[in-house]
C-alpha positions in Angstrom: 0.0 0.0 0.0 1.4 3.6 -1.2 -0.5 6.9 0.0 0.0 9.9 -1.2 1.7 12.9 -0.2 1.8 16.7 -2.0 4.5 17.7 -3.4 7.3 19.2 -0.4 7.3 22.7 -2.3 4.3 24.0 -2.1 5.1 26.6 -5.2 5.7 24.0 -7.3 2.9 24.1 -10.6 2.8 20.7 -10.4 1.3 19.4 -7.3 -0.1 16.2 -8.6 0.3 13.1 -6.0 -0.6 9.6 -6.1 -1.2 6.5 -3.6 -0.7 2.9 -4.9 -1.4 -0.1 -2.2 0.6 -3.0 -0.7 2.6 -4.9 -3.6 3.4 -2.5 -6.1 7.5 -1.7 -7.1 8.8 1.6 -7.9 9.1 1.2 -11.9 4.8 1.2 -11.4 4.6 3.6 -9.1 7.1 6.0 -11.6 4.4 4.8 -14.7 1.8 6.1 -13.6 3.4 9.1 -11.8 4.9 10.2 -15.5 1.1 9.3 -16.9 0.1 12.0 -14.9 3.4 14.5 -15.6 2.7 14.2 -19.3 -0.6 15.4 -19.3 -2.9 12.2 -18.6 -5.8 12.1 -16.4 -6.2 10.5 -13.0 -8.4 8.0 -14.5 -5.4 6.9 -17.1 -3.0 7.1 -14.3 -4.7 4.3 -12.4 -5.1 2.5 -15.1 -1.4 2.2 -16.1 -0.9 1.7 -12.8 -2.8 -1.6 -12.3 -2.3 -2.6 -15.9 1.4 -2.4 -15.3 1.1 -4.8 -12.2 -1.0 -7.2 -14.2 1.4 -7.4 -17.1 4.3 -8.2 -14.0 2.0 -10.2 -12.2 3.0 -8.7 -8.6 3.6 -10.8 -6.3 1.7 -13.7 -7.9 -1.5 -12.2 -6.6 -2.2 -9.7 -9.3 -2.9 -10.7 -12.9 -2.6 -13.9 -14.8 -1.1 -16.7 -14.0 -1.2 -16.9 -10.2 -4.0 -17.7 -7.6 -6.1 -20.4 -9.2 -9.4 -21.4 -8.0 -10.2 -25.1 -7.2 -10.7 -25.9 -11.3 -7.2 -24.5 -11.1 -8.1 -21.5 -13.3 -7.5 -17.9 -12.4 -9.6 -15.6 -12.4 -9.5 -11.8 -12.3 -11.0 -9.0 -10.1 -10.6 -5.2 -10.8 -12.6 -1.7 -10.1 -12.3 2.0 -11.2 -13.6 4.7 -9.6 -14.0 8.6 -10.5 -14.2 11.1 -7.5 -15.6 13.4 -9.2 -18.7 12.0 -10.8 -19.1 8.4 -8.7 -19.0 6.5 -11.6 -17.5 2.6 -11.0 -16.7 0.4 -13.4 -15.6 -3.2 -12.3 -15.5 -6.8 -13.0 -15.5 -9.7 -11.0 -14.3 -13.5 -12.3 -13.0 -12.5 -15.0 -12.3 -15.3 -17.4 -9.3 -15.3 -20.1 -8.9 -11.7 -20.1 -5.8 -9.7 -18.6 -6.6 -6.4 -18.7 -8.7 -6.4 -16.0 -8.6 -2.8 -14.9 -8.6 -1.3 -18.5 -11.9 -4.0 -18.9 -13.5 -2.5 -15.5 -12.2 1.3 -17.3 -14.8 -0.3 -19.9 -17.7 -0.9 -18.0 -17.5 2.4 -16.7 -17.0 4.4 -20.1 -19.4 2.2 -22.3 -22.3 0.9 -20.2 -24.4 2.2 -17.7 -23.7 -0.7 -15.2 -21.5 -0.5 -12.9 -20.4 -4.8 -12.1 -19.9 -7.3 -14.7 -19.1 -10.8 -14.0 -17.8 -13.9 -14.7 -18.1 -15.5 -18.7 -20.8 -12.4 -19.7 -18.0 -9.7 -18.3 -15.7 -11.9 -20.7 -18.0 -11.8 -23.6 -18.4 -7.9 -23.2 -14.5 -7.7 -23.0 -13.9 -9.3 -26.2 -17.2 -7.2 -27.5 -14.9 -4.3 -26.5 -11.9 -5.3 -28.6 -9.7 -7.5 -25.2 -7.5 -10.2 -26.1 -8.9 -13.6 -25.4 -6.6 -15.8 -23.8 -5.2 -18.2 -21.3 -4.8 -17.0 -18.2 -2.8 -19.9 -16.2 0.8 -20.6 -16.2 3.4 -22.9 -14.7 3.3 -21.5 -11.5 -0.5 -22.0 -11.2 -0.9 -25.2 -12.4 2.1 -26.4 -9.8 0.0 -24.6 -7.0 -2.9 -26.2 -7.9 -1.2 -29.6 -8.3 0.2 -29.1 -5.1 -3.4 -28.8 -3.4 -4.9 -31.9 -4.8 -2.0 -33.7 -3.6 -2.8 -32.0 0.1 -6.2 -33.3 -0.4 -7.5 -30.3 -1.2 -6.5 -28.5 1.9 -7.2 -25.8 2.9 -10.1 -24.5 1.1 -13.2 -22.1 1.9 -16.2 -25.1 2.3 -18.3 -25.7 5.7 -21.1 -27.5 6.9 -21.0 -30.3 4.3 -20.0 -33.7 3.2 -18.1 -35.2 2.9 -15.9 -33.6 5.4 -13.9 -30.6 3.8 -11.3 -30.9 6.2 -10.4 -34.4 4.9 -11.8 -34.7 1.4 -12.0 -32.6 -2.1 -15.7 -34.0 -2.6 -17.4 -33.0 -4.5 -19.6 -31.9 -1.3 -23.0 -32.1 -0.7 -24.9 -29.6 2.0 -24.6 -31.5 5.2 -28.3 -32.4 7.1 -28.9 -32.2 10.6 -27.3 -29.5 13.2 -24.2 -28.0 11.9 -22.3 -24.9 13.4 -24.3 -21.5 12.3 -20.9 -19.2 13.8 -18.5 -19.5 11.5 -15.1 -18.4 11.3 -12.2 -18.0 8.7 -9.7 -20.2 9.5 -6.5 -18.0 9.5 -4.6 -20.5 7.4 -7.0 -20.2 4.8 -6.6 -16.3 3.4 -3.6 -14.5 4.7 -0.3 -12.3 3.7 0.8 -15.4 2.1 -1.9 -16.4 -0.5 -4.1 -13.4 -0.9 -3.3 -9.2 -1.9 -4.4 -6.8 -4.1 -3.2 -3.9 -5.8 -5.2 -0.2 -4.9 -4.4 3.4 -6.4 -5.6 6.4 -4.9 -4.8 9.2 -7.4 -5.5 13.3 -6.5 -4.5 15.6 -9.4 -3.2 19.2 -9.5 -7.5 20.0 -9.7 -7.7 17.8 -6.5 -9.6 15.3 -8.8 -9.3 11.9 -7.0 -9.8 8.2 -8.3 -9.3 5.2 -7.2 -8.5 1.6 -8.6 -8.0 -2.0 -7.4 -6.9 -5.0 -9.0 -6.1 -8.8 -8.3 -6.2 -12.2 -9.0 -8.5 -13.0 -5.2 -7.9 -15.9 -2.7 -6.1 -18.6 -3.8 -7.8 -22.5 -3.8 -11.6 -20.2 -4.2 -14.4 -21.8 -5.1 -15.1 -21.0 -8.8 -17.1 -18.2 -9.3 -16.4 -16.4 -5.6 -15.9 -12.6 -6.2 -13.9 -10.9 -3.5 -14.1 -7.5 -2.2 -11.6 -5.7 -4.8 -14.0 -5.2 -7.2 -17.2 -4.0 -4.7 -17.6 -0.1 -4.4 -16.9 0.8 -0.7 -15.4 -2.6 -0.2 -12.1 -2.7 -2.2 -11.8 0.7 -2.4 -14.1 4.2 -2.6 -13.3 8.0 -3.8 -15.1 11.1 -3.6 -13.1 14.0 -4.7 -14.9 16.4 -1.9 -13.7 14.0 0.9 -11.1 11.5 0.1 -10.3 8.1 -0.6 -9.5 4.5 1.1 -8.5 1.2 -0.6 -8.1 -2.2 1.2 -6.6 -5.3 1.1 -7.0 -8.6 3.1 -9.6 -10.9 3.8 -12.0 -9.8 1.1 -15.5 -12.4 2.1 -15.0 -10.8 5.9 -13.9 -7.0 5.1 -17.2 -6.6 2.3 -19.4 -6.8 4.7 -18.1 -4.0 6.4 -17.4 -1.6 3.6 -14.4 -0.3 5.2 -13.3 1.7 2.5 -16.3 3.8 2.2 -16.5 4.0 5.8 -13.0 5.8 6.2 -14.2 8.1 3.1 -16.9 9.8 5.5 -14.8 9.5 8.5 -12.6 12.0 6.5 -15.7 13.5 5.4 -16.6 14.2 9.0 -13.1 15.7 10.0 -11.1 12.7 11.2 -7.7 12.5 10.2 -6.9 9.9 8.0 -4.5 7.5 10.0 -7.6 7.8 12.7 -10.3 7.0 10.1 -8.1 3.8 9.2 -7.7 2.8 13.0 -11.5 3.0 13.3 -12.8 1.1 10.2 -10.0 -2.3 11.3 -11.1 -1.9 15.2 -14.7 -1.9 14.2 -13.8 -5.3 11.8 -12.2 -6.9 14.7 -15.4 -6.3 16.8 -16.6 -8.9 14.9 -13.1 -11.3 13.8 -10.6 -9.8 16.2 -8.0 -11.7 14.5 -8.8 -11.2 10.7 -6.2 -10.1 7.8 -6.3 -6.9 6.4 -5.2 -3.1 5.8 -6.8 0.2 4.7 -4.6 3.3 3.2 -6.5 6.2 3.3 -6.1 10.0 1.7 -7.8 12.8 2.1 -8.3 16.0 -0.2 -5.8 17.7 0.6 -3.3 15.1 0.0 -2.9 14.1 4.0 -2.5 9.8 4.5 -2.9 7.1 6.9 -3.1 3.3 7.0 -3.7 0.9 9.5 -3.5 -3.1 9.6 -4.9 -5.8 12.0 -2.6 -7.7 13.7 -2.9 -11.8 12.9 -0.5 -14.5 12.8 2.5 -13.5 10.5 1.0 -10.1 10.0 2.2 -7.3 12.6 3.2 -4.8 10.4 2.0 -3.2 7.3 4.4 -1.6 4.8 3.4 1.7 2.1 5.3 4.2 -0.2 4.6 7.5 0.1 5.2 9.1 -3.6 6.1 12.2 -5.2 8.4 13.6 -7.9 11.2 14.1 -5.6 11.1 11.1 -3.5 9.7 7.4 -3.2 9.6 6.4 0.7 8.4 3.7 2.6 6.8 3.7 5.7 6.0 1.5 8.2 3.2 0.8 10.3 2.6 -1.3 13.5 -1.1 -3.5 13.1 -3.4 -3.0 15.8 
């Protein structure tokens, strides 16, 4: 996760600023930066931003080839956002098609929906001129190899048989009395099989957008859309307040719509790190030991993030980015 930070010299003409999330590398970070320097809008900067992590595949859990459901096919979730007019464009399993952000740009621009999934979001992307093509690769097919061997384990199934713990099924719903609290097992979505890419861009005009992008939980079951591609879930702009984007355990942080929730905290007054702490401690009411972050930006250009602490997740790691400078910071999960 990157937030974004005006530029130190305050007479500077050029006071556009950016904020990428958890996984992205400088080269990205300086793509979309010059997107913006040469004259390209927010909306284009985000877009190269993502695109460029999906042609890299960062960190395996952006973009093709990385992953796969239990079919052993990935699968790609992405969402745009403009601040200033609250139009989204996203898609959610999206088969055979790489461009996932510039498909969700799509969505947005040519249709007056707002969430396209699975095969029809492919059909429209092809419609829209996209490449058609496979999206596995040696890596994913070894992963997925890997799991059948493991007996399928772990996986995302409850409450039928046979027994998920112990079996790949096919399953069944279980009868009789079966546990109605459930919780994700921490093994199951974590640091290590599960991320997303996020941009937050503000221009010189204080326009703001915001993007996600990723390839969702690895071992799903096919057809499961995660949180990237939801508006207030994976992320949420509005160029009079500010912007948030998260990252984490996507089926628990949805229901929550923490990044929409730390948009009018900001829109309230509350600093942003604050408006972070808030939307994770409110999560953990619930799952006090669940996966996740939130970056959030306001207006101005002002930043914060926050993280909950889990097993192997204690501290959360962002670049702040401007033309001078690319820093990271650090920040202790709660």
């Amino acid at each position: 996760m990157w937030p974004c930070q005006q530029h130190p010299n305050p007479k500077r003409e050029n006071k556009n600023c950016f904020l990428p999330l958890f996984g992205l590398n400088g080269y990205v970070l300086h793509l979309a930066w010059d997107t913006l320097h040469s004259g390209g809008s927010a909306l284009d900067a985000v877009e190269k931003g993502c695109s460029q992590c999906e042609f890299e595949q960062c960190d395996g859990t952006v973009g093709y080839g990385g992953s796969p459901d239990e079919h052993g096919e990935t699968t790609l979730d992405a969402m745009i956002m403009n601040g200033n007019t609250i139009e989204v464009g996203a898609v959610g399993n999206l088969r055979r098609i790489k461009s996932a952000i510039s498909v969700a740009r799509a969505v947005m621009e040519h249709t007056s929906h707002s969430l396209l999934v699975g095969e029809s979001a492919s059909i429209f992307a092809q419609n829209m001129g996209f490449l058609s093509e496979d999206l596995t690769s040696n890596k994913s097919l070894s992963i997925h190899a890997e799991w059948l061997s493991k007996k399928c384990q772990p996986n995302f199934w409850k409450n039928v048989f046979p027994n998920a713990k112990t079996s790949c099924g096919p399953y069944k719903r279980k009868k009789g009395q079966w546990s109605k609290r459930h919780r994700m097992p921490a093994h199951v979505v974590n640091v290590h099989n599960h991320d997303t890419i996020g941009m937050i861009v503000i221009d010189k005009s204080r326009s703001i957008v915001a993007g996600t992008s990723t390839n969702g939980a690895t071992h799903k079951i096919p057809g499961r859309v995660g949180d990237s591609p939801l508006v207030g879930a994976g992320a949420y702009a509005d160029s009079t307040a500010g912007a948030a984007a998260a990252t984490g355990m996507g089926d628990i942080m949805m229901r929550f719509l923490p990044s929409y929730q730390a948009v009018e905290y900001m829109r309230w007054g509350m600093e942003p790190t604050t408006a972070c702490q808030k939307v994770v401690a409110r999560i953990q009411t619930y799952y006090p030991k669940f996966f996740g972050a939130i970056i959030c930006a306001n207006r101005t250009g002002g930043y914060g993030a926050a993280c909950s602490k889990c097993p192997g997740f204690d501290q959360f790691h962002f670049m702040v980015y401007n033309p001078s400078e690319t820093s990271e910071q650090i920040v202790d999960c709660i």
